[in-house]
KOLTI-362112 format. One line per 10 residues: number of its first residue (from 1); their letters; for each residue x, y, z of C-alpha. Coordinates in pm, 1 decimal. Layout:
<atoms>
NUM> A> X Y Z | ...
</atoms>
This chain:
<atoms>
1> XXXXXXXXXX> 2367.3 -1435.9 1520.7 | 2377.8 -1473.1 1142.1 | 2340.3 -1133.4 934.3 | 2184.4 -1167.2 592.6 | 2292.1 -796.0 400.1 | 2130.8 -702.8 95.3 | 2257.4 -437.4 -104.5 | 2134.7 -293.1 -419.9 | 2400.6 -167.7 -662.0 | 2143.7 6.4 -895.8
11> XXXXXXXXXX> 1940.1 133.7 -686.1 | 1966.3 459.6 -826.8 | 1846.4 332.6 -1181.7 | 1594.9 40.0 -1003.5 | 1362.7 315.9 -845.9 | 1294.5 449.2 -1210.9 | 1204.0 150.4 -1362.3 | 839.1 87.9 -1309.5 | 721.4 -203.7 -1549.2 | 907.6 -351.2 -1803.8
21> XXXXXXXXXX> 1268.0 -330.5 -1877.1 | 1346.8 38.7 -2056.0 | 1491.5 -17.1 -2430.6 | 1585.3 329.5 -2442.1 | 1912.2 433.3 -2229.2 | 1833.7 557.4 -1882.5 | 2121.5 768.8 -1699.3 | 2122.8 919.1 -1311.6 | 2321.8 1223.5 -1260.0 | 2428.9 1435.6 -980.4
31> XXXXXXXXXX> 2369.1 1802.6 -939.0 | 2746.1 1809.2 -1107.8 | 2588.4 1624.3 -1444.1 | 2794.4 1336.4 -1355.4 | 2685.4 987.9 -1403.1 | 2624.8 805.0 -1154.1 | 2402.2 521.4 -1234.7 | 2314.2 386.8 -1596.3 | 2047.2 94.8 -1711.0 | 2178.5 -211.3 -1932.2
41> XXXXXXXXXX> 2090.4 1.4 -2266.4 | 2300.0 281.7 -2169.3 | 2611.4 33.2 -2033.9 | 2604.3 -111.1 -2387.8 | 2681.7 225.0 -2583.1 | 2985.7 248.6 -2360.3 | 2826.0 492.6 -2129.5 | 3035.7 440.8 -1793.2 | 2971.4 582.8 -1396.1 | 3141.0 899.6 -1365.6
51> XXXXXXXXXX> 3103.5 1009.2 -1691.3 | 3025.7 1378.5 -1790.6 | 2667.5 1400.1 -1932.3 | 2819.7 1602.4 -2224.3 | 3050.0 1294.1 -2353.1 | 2762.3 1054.5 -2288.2 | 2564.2 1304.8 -2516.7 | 2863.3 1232.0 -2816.8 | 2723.0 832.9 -2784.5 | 2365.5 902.3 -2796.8
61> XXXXXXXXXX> 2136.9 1174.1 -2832.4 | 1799.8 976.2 -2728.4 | 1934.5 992.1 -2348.4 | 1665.1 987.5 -2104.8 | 1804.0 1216.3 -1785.3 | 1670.7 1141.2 -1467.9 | 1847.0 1361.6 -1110.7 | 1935.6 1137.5 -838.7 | 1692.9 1164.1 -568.0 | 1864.1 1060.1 -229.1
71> XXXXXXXXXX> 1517.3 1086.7 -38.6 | 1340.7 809.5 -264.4 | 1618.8 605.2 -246.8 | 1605.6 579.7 108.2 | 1212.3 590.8 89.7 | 1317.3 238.6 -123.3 | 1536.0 102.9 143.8 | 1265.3 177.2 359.2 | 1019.3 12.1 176.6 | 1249.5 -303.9 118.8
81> XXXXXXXXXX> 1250.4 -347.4 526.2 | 934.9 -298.5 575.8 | 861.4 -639.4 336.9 | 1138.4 -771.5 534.6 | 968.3 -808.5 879.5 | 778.4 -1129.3 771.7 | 1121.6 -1279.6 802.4 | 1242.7 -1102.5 1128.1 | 1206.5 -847.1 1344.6 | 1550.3 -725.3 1355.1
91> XXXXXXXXXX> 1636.6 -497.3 1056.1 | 1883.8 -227.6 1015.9 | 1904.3 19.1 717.7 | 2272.4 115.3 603.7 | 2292.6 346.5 366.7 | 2372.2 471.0 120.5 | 2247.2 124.6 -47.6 | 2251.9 -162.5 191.8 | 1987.2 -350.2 415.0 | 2104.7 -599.4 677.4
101> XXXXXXXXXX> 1868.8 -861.7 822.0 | 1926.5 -1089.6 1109.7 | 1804.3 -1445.0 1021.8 | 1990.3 -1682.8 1259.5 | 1660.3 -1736.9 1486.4 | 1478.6 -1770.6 1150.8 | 1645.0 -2042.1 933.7 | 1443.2 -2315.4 1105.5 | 1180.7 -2165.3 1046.5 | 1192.3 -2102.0 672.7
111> XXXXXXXXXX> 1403.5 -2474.1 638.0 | 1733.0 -2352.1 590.1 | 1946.7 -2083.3 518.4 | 1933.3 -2113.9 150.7 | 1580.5 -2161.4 182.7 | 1536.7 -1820.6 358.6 | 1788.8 -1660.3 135.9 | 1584.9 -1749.0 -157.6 | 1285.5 -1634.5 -24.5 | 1416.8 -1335.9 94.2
121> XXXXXXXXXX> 1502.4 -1249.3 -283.5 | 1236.9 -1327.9 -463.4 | 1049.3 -1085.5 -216.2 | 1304.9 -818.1 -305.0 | 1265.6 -913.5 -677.6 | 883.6 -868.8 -618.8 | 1005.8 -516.8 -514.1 | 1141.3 -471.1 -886.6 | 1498.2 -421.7 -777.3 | 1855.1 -576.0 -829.6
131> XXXXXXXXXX> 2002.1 -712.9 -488.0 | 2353.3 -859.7 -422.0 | 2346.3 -1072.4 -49.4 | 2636.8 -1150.2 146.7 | 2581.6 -1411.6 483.2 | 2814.4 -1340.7 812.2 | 2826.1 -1376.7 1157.1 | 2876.3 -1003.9 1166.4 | 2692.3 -747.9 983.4 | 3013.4 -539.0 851.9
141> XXXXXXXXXX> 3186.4 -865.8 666.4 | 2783.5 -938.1 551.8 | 2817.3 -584.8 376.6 | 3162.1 -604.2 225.1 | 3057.0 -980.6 89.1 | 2726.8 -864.7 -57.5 | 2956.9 -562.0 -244.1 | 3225.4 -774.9 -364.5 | 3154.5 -1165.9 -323.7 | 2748.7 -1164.7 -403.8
151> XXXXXXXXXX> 2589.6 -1462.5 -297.3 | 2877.3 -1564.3 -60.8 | 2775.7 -1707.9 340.7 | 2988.9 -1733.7 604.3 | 2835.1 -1944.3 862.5 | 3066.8 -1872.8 1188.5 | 3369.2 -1662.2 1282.8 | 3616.0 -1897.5 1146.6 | 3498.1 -1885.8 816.4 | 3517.2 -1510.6 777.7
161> XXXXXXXXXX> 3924.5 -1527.0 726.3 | 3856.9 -1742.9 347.7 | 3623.4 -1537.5 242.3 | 3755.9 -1192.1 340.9 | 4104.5 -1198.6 250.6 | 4057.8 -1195.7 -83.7 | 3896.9 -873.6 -91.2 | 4063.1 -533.0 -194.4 | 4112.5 -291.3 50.6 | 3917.7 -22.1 -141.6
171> XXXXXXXXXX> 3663.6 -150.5 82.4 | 3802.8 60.1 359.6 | 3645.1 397.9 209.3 | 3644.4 625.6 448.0 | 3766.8 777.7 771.0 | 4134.3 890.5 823.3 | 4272.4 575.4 558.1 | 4191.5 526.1 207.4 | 4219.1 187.9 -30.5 | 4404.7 446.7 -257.5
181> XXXXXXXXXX> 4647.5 516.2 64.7 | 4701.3 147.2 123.5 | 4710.2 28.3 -217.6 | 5070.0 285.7 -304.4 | 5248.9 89.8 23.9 | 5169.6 -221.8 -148.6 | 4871.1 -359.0 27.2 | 4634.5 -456.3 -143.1 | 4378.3 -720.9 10.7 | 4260.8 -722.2 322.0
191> XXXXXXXXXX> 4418.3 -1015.8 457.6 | 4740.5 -818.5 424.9 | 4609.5 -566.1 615.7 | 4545.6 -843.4 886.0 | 4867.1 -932.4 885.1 | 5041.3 -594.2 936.1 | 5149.1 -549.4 1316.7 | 4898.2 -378.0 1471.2 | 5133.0 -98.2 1578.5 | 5247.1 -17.0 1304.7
201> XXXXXXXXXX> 4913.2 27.1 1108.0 | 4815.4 283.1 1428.2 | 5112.0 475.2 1373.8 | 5111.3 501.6 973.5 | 4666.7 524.1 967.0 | 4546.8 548.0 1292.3 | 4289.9 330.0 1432.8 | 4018.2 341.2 1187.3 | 4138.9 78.4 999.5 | 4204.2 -172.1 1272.8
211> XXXXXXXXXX> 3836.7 -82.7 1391.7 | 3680.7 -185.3 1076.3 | 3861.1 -512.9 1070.1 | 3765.8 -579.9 1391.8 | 3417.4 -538.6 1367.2 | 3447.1 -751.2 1032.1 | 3654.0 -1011.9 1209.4 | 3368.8 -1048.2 1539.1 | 3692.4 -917.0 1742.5 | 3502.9 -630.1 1853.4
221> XXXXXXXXXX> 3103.9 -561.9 1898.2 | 2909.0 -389.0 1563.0 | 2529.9 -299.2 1702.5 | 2286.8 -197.1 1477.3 | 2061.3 65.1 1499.7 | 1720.1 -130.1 1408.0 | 1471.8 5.8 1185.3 | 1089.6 35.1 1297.8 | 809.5 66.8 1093.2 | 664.5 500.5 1023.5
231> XXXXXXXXXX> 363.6 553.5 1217.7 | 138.8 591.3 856.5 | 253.6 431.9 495.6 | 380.0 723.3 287.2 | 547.4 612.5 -23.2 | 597.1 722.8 -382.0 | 664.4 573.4 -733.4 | 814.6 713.9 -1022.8 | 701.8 581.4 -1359.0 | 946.2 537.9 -1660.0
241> XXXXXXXXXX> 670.0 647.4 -1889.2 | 412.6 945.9 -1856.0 | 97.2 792.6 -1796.9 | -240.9 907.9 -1987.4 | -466.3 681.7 -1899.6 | -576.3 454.3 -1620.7 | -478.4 139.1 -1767.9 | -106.7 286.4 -1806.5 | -127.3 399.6 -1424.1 | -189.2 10.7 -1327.4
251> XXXXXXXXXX> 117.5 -145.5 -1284.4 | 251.8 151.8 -1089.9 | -65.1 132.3 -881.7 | -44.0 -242.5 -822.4 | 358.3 -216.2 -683.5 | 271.3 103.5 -452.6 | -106.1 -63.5 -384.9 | 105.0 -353.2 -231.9 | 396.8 -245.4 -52.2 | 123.5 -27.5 181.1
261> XXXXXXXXXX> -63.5 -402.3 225.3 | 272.7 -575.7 306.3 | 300.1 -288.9 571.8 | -48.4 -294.5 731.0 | 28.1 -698.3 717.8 | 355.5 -637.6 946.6 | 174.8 -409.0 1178.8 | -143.7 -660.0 1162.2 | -358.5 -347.3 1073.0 | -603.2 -263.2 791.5
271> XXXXXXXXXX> -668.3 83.6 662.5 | -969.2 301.6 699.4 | -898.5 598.6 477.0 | -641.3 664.0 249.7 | -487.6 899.3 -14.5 | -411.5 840.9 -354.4 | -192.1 1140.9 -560.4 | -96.4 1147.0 -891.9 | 135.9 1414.3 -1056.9 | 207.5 1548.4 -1361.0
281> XXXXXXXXXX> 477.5 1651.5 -1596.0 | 391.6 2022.4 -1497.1 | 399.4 1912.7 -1191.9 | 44.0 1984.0 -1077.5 | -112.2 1724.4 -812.4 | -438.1 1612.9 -851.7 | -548.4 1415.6 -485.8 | -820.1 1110.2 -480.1 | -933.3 1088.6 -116.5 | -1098.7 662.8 -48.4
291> XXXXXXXXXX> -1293.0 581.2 281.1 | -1395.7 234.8 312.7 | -1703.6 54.2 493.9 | -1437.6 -134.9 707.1 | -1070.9 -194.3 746.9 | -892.3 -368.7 460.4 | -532.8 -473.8 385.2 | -645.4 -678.5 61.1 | -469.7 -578.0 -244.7 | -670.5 -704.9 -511.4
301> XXXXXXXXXX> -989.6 -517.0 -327.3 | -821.3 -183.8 -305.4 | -638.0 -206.2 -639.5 | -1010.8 -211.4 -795.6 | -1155.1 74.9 -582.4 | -893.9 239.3 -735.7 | -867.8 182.5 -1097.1 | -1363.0 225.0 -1045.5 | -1303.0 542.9 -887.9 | -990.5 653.9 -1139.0
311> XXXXXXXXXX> -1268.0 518.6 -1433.6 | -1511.9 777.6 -1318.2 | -1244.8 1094.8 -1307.8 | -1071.6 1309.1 -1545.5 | -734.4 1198.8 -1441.6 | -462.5 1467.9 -1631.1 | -225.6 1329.2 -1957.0 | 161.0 1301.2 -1880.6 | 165.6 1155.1 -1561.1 | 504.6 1092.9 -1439.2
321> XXXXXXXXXX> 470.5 968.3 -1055.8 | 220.5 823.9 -785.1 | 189.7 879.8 -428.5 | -12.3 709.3 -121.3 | -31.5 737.5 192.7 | -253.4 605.0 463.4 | -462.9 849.2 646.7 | -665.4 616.4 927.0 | -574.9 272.8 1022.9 | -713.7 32.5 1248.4
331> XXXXXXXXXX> -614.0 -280.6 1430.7 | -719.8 -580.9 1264.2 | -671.1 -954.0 1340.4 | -577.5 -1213.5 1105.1 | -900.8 -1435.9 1001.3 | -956.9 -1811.7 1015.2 | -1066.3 -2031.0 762.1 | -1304.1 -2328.9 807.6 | -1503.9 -2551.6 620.3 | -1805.5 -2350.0 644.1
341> XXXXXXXXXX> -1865.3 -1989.4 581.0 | -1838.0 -1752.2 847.7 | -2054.0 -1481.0 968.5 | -1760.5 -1234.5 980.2 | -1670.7 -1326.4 597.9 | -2019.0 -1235.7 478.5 | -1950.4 -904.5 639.5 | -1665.0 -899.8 461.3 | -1795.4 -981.2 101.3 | -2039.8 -687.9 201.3
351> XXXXXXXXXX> -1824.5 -421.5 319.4 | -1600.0 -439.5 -13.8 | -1945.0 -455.0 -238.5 | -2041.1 -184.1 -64.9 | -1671.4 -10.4 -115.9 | -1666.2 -142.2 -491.0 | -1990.4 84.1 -537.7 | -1899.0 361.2 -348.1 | -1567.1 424.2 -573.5 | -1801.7 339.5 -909.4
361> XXXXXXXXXX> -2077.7 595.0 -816.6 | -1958.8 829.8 -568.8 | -2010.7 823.7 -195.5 | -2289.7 992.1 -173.8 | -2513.1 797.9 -378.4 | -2434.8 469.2 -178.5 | -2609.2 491.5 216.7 | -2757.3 298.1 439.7 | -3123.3 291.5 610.1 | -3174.9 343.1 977.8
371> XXXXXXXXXX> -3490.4 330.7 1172.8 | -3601.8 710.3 1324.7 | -3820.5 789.9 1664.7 | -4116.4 904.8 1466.0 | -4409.3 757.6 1407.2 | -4454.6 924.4 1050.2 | -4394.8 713.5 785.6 | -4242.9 927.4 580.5 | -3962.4 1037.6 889.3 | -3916.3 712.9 1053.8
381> XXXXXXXXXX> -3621.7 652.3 802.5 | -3304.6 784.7 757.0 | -2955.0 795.6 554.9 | -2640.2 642.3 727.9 | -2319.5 510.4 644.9 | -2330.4 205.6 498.9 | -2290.9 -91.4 658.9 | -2313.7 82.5 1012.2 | -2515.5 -190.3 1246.5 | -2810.5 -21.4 1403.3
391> XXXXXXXXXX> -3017.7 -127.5 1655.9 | -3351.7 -157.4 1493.3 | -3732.9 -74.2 1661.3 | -3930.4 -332.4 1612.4 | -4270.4 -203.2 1407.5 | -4578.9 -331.7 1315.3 | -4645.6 -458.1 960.4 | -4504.5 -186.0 713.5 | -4434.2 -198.4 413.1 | -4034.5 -194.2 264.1
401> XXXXXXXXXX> -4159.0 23.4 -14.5 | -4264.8 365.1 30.3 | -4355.8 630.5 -178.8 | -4182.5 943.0 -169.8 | -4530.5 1134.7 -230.1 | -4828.7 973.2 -161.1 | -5054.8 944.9 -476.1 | -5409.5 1093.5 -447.0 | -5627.3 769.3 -523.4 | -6011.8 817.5 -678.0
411> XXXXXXXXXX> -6293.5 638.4 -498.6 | -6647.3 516.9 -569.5 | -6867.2 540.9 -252.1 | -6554.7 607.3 -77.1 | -6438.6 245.3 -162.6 | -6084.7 370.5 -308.4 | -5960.6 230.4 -643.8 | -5613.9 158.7 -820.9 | -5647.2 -4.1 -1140.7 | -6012.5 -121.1 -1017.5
421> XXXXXXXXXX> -6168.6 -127.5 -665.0 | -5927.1 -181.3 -361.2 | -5990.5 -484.1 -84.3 | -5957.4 -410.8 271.1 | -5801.5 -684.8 466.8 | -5666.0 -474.5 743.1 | -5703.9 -121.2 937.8 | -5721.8 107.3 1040.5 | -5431.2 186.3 1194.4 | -5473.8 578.1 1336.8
431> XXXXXXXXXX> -5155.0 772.4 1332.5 | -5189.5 1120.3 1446.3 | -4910.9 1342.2 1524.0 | -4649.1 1560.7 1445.2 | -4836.0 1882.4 1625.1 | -4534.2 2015.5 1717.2 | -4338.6 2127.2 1417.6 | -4606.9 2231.3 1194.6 | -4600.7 1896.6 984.0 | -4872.1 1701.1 1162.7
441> XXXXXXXXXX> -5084.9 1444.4 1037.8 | -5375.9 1275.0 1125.0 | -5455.5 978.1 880.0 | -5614.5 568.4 933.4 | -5368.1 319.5 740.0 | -5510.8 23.1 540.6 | -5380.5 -284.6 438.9 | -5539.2 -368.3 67.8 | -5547.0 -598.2 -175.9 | -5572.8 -491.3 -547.2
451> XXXXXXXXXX> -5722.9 -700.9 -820.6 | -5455.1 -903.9 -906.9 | -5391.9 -919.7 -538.3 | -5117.8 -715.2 -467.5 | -5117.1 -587.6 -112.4 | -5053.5 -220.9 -110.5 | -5055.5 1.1 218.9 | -5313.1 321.6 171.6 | -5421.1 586.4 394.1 | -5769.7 807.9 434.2
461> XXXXXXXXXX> -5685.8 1176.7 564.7 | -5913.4 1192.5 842.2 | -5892.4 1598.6 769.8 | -5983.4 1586.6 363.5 | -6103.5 1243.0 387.7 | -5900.4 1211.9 48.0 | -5735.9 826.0 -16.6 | -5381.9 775.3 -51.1 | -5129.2 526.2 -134.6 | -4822.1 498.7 -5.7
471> XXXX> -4685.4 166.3 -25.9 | -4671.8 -138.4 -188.3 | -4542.5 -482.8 -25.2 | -4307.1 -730.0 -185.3
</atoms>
């Protein structure tokens, strides 16, 4: 096995940085007002981790203060493995700030361990964070390299020795020894450690520190608890800026928009219905509920229902962060590609016009038409959801136009007339019914032709023996 560990010093600072690099300083405190994190702005004003907020105050007043928030971070680390399951399916989440990935069965795949490693980063770079990686045969010495000797591989358990020797034992940080502990006796590097009799190390520190070394070393077995993917995306973003518009929301949008498509990619799913949230300085949540014709993992598709359906709101000024989460997915396989056109990407093409309008105009004012059992004109149509395939009656020659109230024609010698004296090239066609719930008619359909020969579909009630029309043909 061959354990690829990513860790992400800043993570802290990464997951508040939404867009382009803040000029103004940036700090992360604890509930204590101690620094914990800082941006590049703040590091160059002499602002240092651990620092009281009160003497970073004496360096600069134009501070921006943002509380550590331990739940988004690992929300981030989360995210990060999720985009990590194109490159394998064992992944392992360490916190506070480390992912490990196993990519021995992978590197033919991707040509190469460098070649993986690269695109491993630039996926994580995608991400908008800072990553250190470390390469071992065993994911403990994969975690201390990516902490202290970034960028460093180890390819089997005799390299590990060169490459962990060097490093301090302040890498040992907790349990029942301390760097601090080992550092006063004069050992300082972890090959020195190594070296120590075993004994005697038990009987000054116990056994934590021979444990760690031995897990480093491959002497003794390290499993890792793997991480599997939530049962629905549920993610947040936090922008750097308040937001007052929709073009301000869009880059946030975009980078939460596709970390839930790199998920419903892993799981080979598209969504159905989702939930888009956006709060406020004041905190106040204002919720944008999206159901879609059919299941879709495209970003560029949902990134523009979206920013339509964001156009037609009154979204609230000083927005400071963005939720989603996925309320209904569905299973849906990969498509192929040929030479020609497919049926199944027309229905595609449809389903997001169909989508696109939806979010532009409402829901409501986008349906589709079904056929009804009723020989009425006027009933044997209905609303239903767009796109929905129907199984459709076969009836005789109709007109696709109807009028929603049939017009009261004049006739001469009951000849009827629109715009001049009407031609009949077909009828009648007797429909008579609808006793039962007080709406019956009894009428004889026509086919006609006007004078500059439109055919138009008109009626005579057989009761008032008034004419009607109420259709017209394409």
């Amino acid at each position: 096995m061959l354990w690829l560990c990513l860790s992400f010093p800043n993570l802290s600072i990464d997951i508040f940085s939404i867009g382009d690099e803040i000029k103004e300083p940036v700090v992360i405190v604890e509930s204590t007002n101690t620094i914990i994190a800082s941006n590049n702005t703040s590091q160059q004003l002499g602002i240092q981790n651990g620092m009281a907020l009160s003497a970073a105050y004496v360096l600069s007043n134009f501070i921006q203060v943002k509380h550590r928030n331990k739940n988004q971070e690992i929300k981030k680390l989360e995210e990060v493995a999720t985009s990590l399951f194109k490159y394998s399916s064992q992944i392992s989440i360490r916190l506070p700030s480390s992912v490990l990935v196993e990519i021995g069965a992978s590197i033919k795949l991707f040509r190469g361990t460098q070649s993986l490693k690269n695109q491993i980063t630039q996926t994580i770079t995608d991400l908008g964070l800072h990553v250190h990686t470390g390469v071992s045969p065993t994911p403990l010495a994969a975690i201390w390299l990516s902490r202290y000797r970034s960028n460093t591989t180890a390819f089997t358990i005799n390299d590990l020795s060169q490459h962990l020797d060097p490093l301090p034992t302040s890498i040992i940080e907790s349990g029942d020894i301390s760097g601090m502990q080992l550092h006063d006796v004069g050992i300082k590097t972890i090959g020195q450690l190594a070296r120590i009799p075993r004994s005697a190390v038990t009987q000054r520190w116990g056994t934590y520190a021979l444990d760690q070394l031995d897990r480093a070393f491959g002497k003794k077995p390290d499993p890792q608890p793997f991480f599997s993917l939530p049962e629905n995306f549920n993610s947040e973003v936090s922008l750097n800026l308040p937001a007052s518009s929709v073009g301000e929301l869009l880059f946030g949008l975009h980078r939460i928009i596709q970390s839930m498509t790199t998920y419903l990619q892993v799981k080979q799913y598209g969504v159905i219905q989702f939930e888009l949230s956006i709060v406020n300085e004041e905190k106040l949540q204002h919720d944008f509920k999206f159901k879609l014709s059919a299941p879709s993992r495209n970003p560029k598709h949902l990134t523009h229902l979206v920013q339509e359906r964001l156009n037609r709101e009154s979204i609230p000024s000083r927005i400071e962060s963005i939720h989603l989460r996925s309320i209904q997915e569905t299973p849906l396989t990969p498509s192929s590609h040929s030479l020609l056109p497919h049926e199944e990407q027309s229905e595609l093409s449809r389903s997001h016009l169909i989508d696109q309008l939806q979010a532009r105009v409402g829901e409501k004012s986008v349906y589709g038409i079904t056929v009804c059992a009723d020989h009425r004109p006027e009933k044997s149509w209905g609303e239903t959801i767009p796109g929905l395939h129907q199984h459709y009656t076969k009836l005789n020659h109709r007109p696709s136009w109807l009028l929603r109230i049939p017009k009261a024609l004049t006739s001469v010698s009951d000849i009827p007339t629109l715009r001049g004296p009407l031609t009949i090239i077909d009828g009648p066609e007797r429909i008579e019914t609808g006793w039962w719930d007080d709406q019956g008619i009894k009428r004889d359909y026509f086919i006609a032709l006007t004078q500059d020969y439109s055919q138009v579909w008109i009626y005579k009630d057989a009761v008032s023996n008034q004419w009607f029309l109420h259709g017209i043909f394409a």
